[in-house]
Residue frames as qw, qx, qy, qz and C-alpha x, y, z in Angstrom:
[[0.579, -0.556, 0.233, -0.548, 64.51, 116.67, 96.62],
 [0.012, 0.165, -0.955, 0.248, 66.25, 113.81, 99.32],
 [0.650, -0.378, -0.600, -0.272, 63.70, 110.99, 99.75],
 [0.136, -0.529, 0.593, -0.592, 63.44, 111.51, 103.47],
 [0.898, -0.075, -0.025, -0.434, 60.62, 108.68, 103.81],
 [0.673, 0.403, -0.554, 0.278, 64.31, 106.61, 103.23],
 [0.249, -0.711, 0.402, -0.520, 64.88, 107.44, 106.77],
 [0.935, -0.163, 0.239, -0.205, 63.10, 103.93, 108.35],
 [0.837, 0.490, -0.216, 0.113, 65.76, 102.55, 106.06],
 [0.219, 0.554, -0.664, 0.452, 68.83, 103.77, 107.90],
 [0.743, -0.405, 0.315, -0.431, 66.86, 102.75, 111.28],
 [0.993, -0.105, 0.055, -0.018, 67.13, 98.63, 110.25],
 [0.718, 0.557, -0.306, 0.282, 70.64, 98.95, 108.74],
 [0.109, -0.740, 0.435, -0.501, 71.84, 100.65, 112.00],
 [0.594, -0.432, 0.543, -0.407, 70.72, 98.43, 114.53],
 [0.985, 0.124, -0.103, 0.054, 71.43, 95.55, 112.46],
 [0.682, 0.336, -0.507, 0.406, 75.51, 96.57, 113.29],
 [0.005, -0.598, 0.510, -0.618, 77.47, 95.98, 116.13],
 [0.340, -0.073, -0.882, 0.319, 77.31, 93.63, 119.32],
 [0.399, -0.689, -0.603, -0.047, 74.27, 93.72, 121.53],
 [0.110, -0.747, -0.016, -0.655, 73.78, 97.31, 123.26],
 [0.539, 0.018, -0.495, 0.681, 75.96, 97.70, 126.32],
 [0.005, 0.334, 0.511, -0.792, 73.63, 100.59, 127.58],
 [0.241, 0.830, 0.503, -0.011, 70.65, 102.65, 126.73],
 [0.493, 0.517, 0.138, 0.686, 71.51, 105.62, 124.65],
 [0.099, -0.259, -0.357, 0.892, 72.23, 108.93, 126.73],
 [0.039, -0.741, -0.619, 0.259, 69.43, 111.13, 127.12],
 [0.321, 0.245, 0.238, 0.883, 68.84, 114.26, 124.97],
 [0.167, 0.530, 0.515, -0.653, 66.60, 117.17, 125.43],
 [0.297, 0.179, 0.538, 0.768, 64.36, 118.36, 122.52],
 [0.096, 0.538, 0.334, -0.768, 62.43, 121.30, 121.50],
 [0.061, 0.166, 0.722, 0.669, 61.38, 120.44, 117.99],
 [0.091, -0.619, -0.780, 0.003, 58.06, 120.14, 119.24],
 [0.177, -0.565, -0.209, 0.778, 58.21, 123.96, 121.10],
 [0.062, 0.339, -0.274, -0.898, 58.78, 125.49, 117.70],
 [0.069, -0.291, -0.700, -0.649, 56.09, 123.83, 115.67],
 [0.246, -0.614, -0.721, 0.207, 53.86, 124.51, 118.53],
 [0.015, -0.682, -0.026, 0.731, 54.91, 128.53, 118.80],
 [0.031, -0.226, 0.560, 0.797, 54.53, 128.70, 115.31],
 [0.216, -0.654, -0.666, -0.289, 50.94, 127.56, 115.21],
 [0.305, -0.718, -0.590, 0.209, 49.77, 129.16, 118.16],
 [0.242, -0.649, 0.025, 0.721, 51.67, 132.85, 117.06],
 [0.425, 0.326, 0.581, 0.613, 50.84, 132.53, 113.29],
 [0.053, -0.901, -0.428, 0.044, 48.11, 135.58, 113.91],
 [0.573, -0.653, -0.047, 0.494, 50.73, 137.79, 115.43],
 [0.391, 0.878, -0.266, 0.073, 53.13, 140.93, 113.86],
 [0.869, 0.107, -0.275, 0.398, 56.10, 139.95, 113.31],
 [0.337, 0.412, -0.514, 0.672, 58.02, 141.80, 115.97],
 [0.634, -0.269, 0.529, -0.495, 56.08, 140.73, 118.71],
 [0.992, 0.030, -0.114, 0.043, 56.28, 137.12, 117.57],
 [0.747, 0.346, -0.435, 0.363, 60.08, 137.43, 117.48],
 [0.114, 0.482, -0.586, 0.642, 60.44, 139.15, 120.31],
 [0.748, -0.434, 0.317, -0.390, 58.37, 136.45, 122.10],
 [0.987, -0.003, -0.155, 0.042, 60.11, 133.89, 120.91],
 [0.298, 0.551, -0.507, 0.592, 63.42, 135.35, 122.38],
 [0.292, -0.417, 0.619, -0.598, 62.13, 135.04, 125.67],
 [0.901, 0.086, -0.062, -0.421, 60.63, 131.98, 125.00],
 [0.938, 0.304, -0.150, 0.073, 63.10, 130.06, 123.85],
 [0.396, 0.521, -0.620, 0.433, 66.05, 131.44, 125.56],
 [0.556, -0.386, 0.584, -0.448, 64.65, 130.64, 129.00],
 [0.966, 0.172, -0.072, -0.178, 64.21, 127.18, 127.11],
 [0.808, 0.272, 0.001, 0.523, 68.06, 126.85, 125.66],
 [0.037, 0.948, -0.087, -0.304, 69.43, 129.69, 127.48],
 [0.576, -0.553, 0.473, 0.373, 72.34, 130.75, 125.31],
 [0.480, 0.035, 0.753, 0.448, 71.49, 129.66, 121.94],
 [0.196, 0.717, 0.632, 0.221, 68.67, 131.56, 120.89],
 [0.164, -0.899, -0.012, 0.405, 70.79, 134.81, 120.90],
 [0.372, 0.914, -0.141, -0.082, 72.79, 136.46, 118.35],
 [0.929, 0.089, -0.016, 0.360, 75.77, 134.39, 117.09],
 [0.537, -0.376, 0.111, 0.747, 79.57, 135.86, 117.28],
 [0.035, 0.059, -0.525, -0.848, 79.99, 139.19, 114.76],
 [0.101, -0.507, -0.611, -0.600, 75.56, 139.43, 114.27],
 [0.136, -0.218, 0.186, -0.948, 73.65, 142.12, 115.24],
 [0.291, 0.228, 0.750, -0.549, 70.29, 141.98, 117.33],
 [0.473, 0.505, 0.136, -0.709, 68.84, 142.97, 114.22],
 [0.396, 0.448, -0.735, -0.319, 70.16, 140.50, 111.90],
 [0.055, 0.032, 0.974, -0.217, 69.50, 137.56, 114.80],
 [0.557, 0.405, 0.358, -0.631, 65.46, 138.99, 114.77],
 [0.433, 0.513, -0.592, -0.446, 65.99, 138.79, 110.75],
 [0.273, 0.142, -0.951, 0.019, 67.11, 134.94, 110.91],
 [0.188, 0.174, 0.900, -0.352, 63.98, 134.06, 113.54],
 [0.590, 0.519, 0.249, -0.566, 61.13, 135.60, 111.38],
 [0.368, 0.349, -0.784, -0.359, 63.08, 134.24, 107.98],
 [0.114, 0.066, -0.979, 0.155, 62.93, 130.64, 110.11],
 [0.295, 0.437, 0.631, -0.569, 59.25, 131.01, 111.28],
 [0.630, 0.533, 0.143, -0.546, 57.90, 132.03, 107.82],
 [0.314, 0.461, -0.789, -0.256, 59.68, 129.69, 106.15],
 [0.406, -0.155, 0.838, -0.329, 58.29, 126.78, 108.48],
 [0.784, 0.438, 0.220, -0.381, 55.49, 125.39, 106.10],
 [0.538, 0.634, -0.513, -0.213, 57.87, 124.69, 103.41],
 [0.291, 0.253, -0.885, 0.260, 59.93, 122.09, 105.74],
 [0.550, -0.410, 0.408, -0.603, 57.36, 121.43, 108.12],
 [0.942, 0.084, -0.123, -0.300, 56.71, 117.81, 106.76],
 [0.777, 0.304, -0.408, 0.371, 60.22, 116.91, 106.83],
 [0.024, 0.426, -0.652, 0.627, 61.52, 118.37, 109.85],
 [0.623, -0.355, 0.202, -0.667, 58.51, 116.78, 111.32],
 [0.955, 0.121, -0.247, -0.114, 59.37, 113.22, 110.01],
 [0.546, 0.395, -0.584, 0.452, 63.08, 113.76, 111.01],
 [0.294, -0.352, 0.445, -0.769, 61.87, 114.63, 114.46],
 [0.894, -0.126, 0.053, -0.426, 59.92, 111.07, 114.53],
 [0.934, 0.243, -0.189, 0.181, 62.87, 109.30, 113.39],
 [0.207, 0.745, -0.459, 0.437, 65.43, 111.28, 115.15],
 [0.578, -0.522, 0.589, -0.214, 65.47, 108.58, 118.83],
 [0.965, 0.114, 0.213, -0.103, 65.66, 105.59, 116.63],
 [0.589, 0.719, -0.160, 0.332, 68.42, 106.90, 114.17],
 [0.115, -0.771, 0.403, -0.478, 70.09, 108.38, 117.36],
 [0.669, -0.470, 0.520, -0.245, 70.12, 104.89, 119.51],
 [0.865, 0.407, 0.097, 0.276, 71.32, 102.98, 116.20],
 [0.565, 0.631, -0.323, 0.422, 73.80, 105.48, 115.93],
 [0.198, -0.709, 0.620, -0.271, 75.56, 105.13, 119.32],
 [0.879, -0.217, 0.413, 0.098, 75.73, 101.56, 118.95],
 [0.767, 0.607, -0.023, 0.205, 77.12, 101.79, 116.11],
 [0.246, 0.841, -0.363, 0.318, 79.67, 104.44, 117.33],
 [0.711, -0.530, 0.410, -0.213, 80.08, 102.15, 120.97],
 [0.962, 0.193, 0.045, 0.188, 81.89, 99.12, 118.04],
 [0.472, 0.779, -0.141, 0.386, 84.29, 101.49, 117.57],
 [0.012, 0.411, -0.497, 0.765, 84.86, 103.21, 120.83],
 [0.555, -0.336, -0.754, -0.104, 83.21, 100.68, 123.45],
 [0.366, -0.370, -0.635, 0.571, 81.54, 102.13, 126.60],
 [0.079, 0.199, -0.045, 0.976, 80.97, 105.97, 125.22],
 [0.060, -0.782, -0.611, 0.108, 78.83, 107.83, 126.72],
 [0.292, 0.661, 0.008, 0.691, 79.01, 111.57, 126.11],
 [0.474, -0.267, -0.418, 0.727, 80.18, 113.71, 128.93],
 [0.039, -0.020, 0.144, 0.989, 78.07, 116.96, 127.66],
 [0.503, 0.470, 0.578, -0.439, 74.06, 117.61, 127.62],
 [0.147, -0.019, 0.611, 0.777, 72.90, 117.23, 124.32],
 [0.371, 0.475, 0.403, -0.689, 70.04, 118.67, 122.36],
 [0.249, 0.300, 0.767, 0.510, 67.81, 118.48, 119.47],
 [0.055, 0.674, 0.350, -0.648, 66.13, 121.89, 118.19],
 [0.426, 0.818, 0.356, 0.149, 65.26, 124.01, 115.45],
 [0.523, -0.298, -0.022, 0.798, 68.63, 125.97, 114.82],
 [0.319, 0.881, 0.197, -0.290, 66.90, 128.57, 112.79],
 [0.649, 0.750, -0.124, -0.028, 69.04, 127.47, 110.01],
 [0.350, -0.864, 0.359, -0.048, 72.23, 127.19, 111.77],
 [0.149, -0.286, 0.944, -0.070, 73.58, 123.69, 112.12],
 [0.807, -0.098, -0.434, -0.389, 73.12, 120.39, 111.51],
 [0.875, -0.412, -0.235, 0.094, 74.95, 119.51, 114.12],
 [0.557, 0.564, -0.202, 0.575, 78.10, 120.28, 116.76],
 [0.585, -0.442, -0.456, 0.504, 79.42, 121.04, 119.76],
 [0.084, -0.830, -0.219, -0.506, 78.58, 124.74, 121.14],
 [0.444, -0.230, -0.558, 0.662, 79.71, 126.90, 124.12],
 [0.244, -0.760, -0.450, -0.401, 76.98, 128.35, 125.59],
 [0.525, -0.742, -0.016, -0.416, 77.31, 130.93, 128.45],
 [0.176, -0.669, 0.698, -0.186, 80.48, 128.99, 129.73],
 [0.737, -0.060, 0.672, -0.047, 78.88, 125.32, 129.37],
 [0.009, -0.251, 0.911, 0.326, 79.64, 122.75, 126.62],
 [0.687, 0.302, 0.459, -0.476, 76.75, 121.32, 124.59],
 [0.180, 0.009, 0.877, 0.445, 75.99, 118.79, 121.51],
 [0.455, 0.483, 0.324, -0.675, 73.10, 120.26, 119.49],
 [0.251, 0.208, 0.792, 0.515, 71.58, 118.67, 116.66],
 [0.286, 0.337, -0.094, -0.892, 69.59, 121.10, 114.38],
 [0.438, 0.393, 0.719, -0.370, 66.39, 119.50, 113.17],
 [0.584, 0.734, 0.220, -0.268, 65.66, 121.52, 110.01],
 [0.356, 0.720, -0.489, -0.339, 69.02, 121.08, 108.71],
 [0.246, -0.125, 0.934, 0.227, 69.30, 117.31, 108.67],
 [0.507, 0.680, 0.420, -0.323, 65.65, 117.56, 107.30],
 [0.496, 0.792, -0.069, -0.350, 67.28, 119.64, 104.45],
 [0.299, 0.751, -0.577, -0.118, 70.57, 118.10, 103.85],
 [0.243, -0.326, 0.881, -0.243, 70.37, 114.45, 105.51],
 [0.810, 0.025, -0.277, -0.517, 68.85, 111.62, 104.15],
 [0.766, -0.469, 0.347, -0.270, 69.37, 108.28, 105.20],
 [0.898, 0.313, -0.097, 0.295, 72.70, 107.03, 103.36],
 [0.422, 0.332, -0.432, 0.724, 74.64, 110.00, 105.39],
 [0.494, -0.796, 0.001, -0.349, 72.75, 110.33, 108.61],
 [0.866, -0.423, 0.014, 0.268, 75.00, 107.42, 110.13],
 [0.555, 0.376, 0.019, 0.742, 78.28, 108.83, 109.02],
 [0.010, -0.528, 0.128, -0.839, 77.24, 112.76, 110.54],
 [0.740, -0.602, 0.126, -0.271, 76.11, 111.27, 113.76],
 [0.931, -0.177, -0.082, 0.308, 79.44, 109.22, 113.85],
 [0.414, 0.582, 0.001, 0.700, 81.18, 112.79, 112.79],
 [0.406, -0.672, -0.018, -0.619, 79.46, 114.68, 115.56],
 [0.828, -0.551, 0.007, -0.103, 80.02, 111.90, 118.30],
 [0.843, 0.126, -0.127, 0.508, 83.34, 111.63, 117.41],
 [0.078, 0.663, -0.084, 0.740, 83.99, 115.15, 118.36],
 [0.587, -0.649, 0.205, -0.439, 82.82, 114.82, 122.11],
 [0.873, -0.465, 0.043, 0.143, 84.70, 111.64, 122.62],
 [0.549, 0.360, -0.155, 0.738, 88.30, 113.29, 120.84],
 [0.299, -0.824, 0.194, -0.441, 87.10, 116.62, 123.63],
 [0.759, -0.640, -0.050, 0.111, 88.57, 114.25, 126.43],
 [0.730, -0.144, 0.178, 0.645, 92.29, 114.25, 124.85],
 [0.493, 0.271, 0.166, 0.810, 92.17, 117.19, 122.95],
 [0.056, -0.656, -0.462, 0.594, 91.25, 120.52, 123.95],
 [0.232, 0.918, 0.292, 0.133, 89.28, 123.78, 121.89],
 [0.282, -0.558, -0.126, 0.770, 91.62, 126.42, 121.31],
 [0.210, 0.839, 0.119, -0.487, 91.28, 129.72, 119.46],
 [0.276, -0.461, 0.618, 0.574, 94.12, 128.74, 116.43],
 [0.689, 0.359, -0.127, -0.616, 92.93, 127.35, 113.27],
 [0.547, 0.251, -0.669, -0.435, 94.83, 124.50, 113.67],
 [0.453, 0.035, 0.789, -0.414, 93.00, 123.29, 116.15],
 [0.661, 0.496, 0.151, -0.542, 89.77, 123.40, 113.93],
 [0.551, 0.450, -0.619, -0.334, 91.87, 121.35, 110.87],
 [0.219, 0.184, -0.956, 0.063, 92.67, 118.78, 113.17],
 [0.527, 0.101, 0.662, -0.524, 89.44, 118.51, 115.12],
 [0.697, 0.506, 0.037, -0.507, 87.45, 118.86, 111.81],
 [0.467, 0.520, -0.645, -0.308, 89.65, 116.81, 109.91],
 [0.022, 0.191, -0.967, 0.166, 90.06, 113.87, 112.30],
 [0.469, 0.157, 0.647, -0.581, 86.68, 114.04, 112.82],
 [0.678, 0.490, -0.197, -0.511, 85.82, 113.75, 109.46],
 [0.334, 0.207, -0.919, 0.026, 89.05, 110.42, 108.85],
 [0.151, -0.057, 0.959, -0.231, 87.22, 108.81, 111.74],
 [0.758, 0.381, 0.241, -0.471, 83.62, 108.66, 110.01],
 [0.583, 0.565, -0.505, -0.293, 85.56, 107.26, 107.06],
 [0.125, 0.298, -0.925, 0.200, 87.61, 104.66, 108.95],
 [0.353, 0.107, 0.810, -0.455, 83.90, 103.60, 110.67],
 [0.742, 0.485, 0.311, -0.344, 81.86, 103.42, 107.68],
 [0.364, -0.257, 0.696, 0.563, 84.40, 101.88, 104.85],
 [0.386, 0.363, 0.677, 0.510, 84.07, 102.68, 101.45],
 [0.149, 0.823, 0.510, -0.200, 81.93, 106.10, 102.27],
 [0.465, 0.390, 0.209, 0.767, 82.38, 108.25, 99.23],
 [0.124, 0.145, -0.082, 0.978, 82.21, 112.25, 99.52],
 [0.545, -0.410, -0.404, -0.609, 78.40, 112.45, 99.92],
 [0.743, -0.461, -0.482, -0.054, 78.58, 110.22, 102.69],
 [0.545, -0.202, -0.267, 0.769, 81.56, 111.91, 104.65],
 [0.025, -0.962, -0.173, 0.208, 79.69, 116.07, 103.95],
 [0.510, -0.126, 0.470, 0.709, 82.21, 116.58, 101.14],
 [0.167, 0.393, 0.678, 0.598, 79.84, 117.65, 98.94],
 [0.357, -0.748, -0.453, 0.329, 77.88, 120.39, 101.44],
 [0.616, 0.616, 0.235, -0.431, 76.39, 123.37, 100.12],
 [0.761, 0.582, -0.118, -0.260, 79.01, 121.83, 97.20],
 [0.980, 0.061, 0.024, 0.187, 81.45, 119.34, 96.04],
 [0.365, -0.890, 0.170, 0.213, 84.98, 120.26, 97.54],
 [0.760, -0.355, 0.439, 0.322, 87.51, 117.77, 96.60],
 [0.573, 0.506, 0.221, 0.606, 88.20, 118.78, 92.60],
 [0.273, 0.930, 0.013, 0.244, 88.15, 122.23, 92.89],
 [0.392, -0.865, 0.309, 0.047, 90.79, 122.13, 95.65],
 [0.676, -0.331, 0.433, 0.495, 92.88, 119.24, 94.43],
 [0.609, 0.639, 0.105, 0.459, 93.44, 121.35, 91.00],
 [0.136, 0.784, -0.299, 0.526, 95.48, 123.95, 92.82],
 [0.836, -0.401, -0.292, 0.234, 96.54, 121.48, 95.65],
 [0.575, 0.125, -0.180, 0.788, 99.92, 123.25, 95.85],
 [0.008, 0.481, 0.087, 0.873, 98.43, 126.54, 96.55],
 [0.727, -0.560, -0.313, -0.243, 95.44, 125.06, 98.93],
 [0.795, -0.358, -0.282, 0.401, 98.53, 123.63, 101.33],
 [0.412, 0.197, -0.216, 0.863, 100.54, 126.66, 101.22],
 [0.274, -0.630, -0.371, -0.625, 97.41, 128.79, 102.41],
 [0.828, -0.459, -0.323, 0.012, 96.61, 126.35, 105.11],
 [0.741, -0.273, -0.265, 0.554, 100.28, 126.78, 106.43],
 [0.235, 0.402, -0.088, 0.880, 99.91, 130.44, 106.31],
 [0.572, -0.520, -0.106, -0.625, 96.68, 130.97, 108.03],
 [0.593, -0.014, -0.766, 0.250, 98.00, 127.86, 110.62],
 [0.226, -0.205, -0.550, 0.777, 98.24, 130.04, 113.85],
 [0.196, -0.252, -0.125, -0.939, 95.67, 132.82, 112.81],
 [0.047, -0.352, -0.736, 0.576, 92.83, 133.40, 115.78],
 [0.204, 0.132, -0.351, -0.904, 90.82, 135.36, 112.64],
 [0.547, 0.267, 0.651, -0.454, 87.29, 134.34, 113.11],
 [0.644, 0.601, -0.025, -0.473, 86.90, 135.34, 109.53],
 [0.230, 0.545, -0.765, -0.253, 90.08, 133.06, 108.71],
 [0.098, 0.266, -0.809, -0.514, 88.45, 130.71, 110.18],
 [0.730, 0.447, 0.327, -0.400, 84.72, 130.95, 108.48],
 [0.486, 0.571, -0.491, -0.444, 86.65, 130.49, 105.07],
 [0.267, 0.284, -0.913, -0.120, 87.79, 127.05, 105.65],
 [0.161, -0.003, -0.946, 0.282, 85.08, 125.97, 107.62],
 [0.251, 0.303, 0.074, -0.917, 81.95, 128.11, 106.61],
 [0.422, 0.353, 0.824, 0.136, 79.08, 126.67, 104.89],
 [0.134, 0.833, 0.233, -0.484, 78.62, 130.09, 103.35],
 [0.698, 0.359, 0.366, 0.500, 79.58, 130.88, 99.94],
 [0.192, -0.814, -0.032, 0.548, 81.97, 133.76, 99.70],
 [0.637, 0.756, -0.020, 0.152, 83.23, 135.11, 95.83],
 [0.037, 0.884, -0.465, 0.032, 86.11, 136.27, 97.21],
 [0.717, -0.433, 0.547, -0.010, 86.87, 133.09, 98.32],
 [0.146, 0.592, -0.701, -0.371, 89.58, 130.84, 96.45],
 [0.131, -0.044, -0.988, 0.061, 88.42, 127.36, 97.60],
 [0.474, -0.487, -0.436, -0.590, 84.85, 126.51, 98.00],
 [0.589, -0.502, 0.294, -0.562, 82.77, 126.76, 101.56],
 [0.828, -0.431, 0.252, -0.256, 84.29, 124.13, 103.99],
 [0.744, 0.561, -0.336, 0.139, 87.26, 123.00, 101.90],
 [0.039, 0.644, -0.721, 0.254, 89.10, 122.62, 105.35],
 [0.851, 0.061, 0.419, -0.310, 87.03, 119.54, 106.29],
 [0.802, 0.576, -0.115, 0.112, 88.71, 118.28, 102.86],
 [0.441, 0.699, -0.453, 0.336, 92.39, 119.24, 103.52],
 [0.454, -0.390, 0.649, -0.469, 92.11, 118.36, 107.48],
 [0.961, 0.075, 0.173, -0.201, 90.64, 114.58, 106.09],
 [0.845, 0.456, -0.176, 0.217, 93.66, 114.12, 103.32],
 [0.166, -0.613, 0.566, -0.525, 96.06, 115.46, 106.39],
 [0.851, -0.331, 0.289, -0.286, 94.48, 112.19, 108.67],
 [0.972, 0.214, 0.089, -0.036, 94.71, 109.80, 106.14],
 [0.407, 0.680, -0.523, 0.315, 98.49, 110.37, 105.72],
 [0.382, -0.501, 0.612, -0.479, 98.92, 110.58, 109.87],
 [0.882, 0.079, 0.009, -0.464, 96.56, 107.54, 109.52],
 [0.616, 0.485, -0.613, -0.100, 99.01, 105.44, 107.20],
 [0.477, 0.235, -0.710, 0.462, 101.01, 103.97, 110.66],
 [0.203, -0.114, 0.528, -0.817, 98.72, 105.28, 113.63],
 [0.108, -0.433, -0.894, -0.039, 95.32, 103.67, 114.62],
 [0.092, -0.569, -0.297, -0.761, 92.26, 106.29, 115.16],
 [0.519, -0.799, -0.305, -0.001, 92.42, 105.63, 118.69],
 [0.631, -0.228, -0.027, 0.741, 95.91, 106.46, 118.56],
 [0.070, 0.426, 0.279, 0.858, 94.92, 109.72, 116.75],
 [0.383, -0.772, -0.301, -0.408, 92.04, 110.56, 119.14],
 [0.731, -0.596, -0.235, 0.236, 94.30, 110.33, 122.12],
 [0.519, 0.098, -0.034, 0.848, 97.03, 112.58, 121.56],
 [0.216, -0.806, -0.346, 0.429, 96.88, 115.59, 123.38],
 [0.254, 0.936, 0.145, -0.194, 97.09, 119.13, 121.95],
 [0.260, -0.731, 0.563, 0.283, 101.17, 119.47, 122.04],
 [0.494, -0.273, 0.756, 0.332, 102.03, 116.17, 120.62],
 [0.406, 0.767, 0.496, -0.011, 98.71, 117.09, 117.64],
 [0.131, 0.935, -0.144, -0.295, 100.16, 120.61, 116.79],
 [0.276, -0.552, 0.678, 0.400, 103.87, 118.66, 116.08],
 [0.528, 0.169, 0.803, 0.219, 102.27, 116.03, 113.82],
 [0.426, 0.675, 0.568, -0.198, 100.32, 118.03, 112.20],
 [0.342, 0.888, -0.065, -0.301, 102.11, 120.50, 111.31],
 [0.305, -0.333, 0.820, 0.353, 105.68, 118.19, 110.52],
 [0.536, 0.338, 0.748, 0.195, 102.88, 115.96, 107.89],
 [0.511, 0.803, 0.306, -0.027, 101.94, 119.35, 105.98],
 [0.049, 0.842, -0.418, -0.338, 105.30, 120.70, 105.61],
 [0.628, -0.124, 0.767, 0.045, 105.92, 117.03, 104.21],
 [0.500, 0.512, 0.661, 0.225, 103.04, 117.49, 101.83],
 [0.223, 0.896, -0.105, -0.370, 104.05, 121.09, 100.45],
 [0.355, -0.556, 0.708, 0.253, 107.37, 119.39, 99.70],
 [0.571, 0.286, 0.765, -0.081, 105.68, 116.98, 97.97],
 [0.381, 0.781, 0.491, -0.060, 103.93, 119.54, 95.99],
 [0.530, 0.604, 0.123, 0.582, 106.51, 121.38, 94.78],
 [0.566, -0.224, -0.346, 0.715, 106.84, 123.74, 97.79],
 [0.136, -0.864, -0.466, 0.137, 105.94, 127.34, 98.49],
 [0.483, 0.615, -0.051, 0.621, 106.99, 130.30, 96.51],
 [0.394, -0.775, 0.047, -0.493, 109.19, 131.59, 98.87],
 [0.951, -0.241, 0.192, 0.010, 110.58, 128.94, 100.32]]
């Protein structure tokens, strides 16, 4: 079990870096509280009339979010809110602490992220909620709008307070790269978002080893892929264009799939050791500015570099 009690710990370290605090942190909205309240005050209840009040509950709360995800069924999304609701006792202590510590941790970590990238302010509403398991964090399109949502019970489960700063510099680094680069539907968009986003936690916290960068998330990535490196890159440059939701949950899925060759999220790995190449000659503001066209050429010129490298692609 993470010491979460460590938490107070990140708090001094944070706000000890960086130059005096150029603004007040942006304003979030949160609804931690909502669920521990509906979850006392509906414990009595059958469980399909709890869930199906907390559907109308909570989506007039967050409309948008508290509804079946791409590819799940109404009956699978009901599934996932009673799972999350009778599960609550188990985390309540921790999600409750992370929810005490989550404005401090959160106004440490945008100074921090303001040394880097001076002035940000995010351009999106953000939130802080019970994802019923979902996320720890990430940008979301709800209903046609853009949102940053941090998920309460999974930094509780997987965040402690040697990689909170690091996945709040991951996450914020995503909404300020949205101004130059845009979402599209390819996978490599997703290598380069996810990868750069991952090089530029690395480049703002020196020295942070896999643990601290979500390398290691639901398991350690970087051996199993670099034994069959050659194979990993040739994938990647097959699946490049594909618009295969399922192509890409494999690289970027915390879900563990047998079928799969490379473990859950292994593109977060290959999109990082991609940066750090680009990296070599380019600053990370020079990386965060480049717009979609002049991203797609680098990106893909550096992996046809590193197949080469690797002996090349049968086929080839």
């Amino acid at each position: 079990m993470r010491h979460f009690a460590l938490f107070g710990l990140l708090l001094v370290t944070l706000l000890s870096i960086g130059a005096a605090p150029n603004r007040s942190p942006p304003a979030y909205r949160s609804l931690t509280r909502e669920f521990a309240h509906f979850y006392d005050a509906t414990r009595s209840m059958p469980e399909a009339a709890r869930v199906a009040l907390f559907r109308k509950r909570f989506d007039a709360l967050f409309p948008g979010f508290y509804e079946p995800a791409d590819g799940q069924t109404g009956a699978q999304f009901n599934t996932s809110v009673a799972n999350a609701l009778a599960k609550f006792p188990e985390i309540r202590a921790r999600y409750e602490q992370t929810e005490r510590d989550f404005p401090r941790a959160y106004a440490a970590g945008i100074r921090h992220f303001r040394a880097q990238f001076p002035g940000f302010r995010p351009s999106l509403p953000i939130w802080f909620v019970h994802s019923l398991g979902r996320m720890d964090g990430g940008t979301r399109t709800l209903r046609g709008k853009n949102v940053m949502i941090f998920g309460a019970d999974v930094i509780a489960r997987i965040h402690d307070s040697r990689d909170i700063g690091p996945f709040l510099d991951h996450e914020m680094f995503h909404v300020e790269n949205a101004q130059w680069f845009k979402d599209c539907d390819a996978m490599w968009c997703a290598l380069w978002q996810e990868g750069l986003a991952t090089y530029a936690a690395s480049v703002m916290n020196p020295g942070a080893d896999d643990h601290l960068l979500m390398l290691d998330q639901p398991a350690p990535i970087r051996a199993k892929v670099d034994a069959d490196w050659r194979t990993a890159l040739c994938q990647v440059r097959r699946d490049l264009m594909s618009t295969d939701q399922k192509v890409y949950g494999s690289y970027f899925y915390g879900r563990e799939d047998p079928a799969r060759i490379f473990p859950a999220r292994w593109g977060y790995y290959v999109g990082l050791r991609i940066m750090q190449r680009l990296g070599k000659d380019r600053t990370l503001r020079d990386l965060d500015h480049l717009a979609n066209g002049p991203a797609k050429v680098l990106l893909a010129g550096e992996l046809t570099k590193m197949i080469g490298e690797a002996g090349g692609c049968p086929g080839d």
